[in-house]
N, C-alpha and C positions, 0 to 999 in steps of 0.2 A: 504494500500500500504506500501512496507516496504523500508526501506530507498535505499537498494539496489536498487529493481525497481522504486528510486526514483532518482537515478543517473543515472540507464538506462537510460529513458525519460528524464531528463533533459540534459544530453550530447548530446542523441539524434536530441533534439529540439534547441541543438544549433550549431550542426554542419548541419543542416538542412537550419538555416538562414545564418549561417557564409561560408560554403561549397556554398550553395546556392546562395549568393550576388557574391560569388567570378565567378560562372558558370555564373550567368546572365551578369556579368561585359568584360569575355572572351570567352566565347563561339561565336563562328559564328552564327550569323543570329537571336540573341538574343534579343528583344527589348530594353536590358541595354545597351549591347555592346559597349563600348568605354565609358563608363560612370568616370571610377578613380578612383584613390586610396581613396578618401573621400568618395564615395558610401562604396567601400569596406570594408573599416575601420567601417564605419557608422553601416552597415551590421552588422559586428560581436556584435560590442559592442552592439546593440539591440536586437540581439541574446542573450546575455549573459543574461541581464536585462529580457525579458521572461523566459528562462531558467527559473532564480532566484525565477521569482513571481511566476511560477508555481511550480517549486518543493520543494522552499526553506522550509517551513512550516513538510515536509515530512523526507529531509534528509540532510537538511543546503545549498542544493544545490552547494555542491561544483565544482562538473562538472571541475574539473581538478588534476590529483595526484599532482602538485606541489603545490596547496592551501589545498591537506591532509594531504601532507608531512609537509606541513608550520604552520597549525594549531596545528597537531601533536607535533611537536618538542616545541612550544609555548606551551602546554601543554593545548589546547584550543581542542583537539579531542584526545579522545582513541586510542592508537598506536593498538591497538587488532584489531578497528574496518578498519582499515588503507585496509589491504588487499581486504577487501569484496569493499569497496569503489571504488578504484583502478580496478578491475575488472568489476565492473559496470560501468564505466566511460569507458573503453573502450571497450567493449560489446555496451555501447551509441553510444559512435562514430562512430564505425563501422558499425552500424544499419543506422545511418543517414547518413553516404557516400552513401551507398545503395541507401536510398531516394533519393538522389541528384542525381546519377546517371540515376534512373529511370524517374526521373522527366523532367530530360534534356535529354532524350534517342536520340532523333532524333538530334540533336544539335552534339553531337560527330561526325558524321560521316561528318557534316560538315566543320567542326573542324581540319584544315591539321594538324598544328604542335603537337605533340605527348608531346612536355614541356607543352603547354598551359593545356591540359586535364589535367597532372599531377597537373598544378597548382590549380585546381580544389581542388584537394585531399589533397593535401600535401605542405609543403614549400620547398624553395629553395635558396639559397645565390643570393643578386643581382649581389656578388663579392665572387667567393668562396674562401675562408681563412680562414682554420679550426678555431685558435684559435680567430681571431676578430670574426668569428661567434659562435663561443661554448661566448663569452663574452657578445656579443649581446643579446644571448637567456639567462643567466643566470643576468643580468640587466633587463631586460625586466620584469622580473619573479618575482625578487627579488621585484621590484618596485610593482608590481601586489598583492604576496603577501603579503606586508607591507601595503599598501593600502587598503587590504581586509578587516585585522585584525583593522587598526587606524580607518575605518568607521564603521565598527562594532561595535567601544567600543563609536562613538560620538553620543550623545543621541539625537545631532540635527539632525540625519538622521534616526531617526525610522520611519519605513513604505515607507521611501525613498532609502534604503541601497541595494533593487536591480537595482534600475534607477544609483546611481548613483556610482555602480562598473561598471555599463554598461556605463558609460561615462568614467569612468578610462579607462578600455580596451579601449575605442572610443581614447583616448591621447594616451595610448600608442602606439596605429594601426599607430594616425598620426607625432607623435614625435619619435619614435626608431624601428619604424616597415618595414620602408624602406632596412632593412640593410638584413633580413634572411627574412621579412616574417611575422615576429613575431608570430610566434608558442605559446610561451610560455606556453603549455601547453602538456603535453605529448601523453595524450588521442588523441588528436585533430590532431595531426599532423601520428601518427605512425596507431591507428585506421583506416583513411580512406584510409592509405597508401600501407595497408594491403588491404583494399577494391580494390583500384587501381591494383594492383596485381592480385587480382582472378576475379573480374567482366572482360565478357566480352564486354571492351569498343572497340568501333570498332576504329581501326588507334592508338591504343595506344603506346609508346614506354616502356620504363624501367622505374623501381618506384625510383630510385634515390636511392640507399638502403646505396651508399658509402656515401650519406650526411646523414641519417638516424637518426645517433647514435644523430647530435647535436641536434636538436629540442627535444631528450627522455631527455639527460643528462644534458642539459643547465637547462630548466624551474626545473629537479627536485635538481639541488643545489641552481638554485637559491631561489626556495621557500622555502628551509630548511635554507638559510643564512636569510632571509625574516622575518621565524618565529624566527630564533635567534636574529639577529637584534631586534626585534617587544619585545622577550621576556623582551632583556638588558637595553634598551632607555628606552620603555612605562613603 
């Protein structure tokens, strides 16, 4: 398997759980239904952490441009290899909107309001204000990946380093994630949002394309401030 189709599948499998917690949480008629932001959060972040354990080995599993951009600029990944990454990563994500879609097919059409479905897909401000939201997602990101790189280098988390980035993203879901969503990752939010777009979900409204830009542009400065940060300090 080559590192490439090792970011397919691991984006994939984690907007599968992350995509997927958020659909069982809002969907009509779901057995999670009304479950919370703690499922949610819970969700992603043990998404992340499969992700990790299954692709890491193959292509460092980074499953986000903003921890390629972040590694990269730290001088911890090949800027060469950056693009093919990046592309894989959201060929993932898109893959696994899909899944999620399919998986909850019947659940849309019960599904009145047309935001919730999107929520499915994509993020959203709970307050929209451009710049406190481009701040949120570039914090978020920046903490995500400084995070990444400081367990990466503590030798007390070897064989534990994808449990316990899946617990970061788990704090950051529940400490700063209230405000956009917490995207913080560009793949993950722009990929399914793109899927939201062309699937036909039944009752769907508009993909949100005027908030779009902040969840691409927030996570990728903040993970290049992250790896400079990471470089300067550590």
């Amino acid at each position: 398997m080559t590192p490439f189709l090792g970011e397919v599948i691991g984006t994939m499998v984690l907007i599968l759980f992350g995509g997927g917690v958020v659909g069982g949480v809002v969907l009509r008629q779901s057995k999670a239904e009304g479950a919370g932001w703690i499922v949610i959060t819970a969700g992603w972040g043990m998404g992340v952490a499969v992700a990790v354990y299954m692709v890491g080995g193959i292509s460092g599993a980074h499953i986000n441009p903003a921890v390629t951009l972040g590694l990269a600029i730290a001088d911890a990944f090949p800027w060469a290899d950056v693009p093919l990454y990046i592309a894989g990563q959201f060929l993932g994500a898109f893959i696994g909107a899909v899944l999620v879609w399919l998986h909850y097919y019947p659940h849309w059409e019960k599904t009145p309001d047309p935001a919730v479905k999107r929520a499915v897909f994509a993020t959203d401000p709970a307050i929209a204000h451009g710049p406190a939201n481009l701040f949120s997602e570039v914090l978020g990101s920046f903490i995500l990946v400084l995070g990444v790189l400081a367990i990466g280098a503590n030798q007390f988390t070897e064989g534990m380093f994808p449990l316990v980035v899946g617990l970061l993203v788990f704090a950051i879901g529940l400490s700063m994630g209230g405000t956009t969503g917490y995207a913080i990752n560009p793949a993950r939010d722009l990929g399914p949002r793109i899927a939201h777009a062309l699937l036909p979900i039944a009752g769907k409204g508009p993909s949100g394309w005027r908030y779009a830009w902040v969840p691409v542009a927030g996570p990728c400065i903040g993970g290049l401030l992250g790896g400079v940060f990471y470089r300067a300090v550590f």
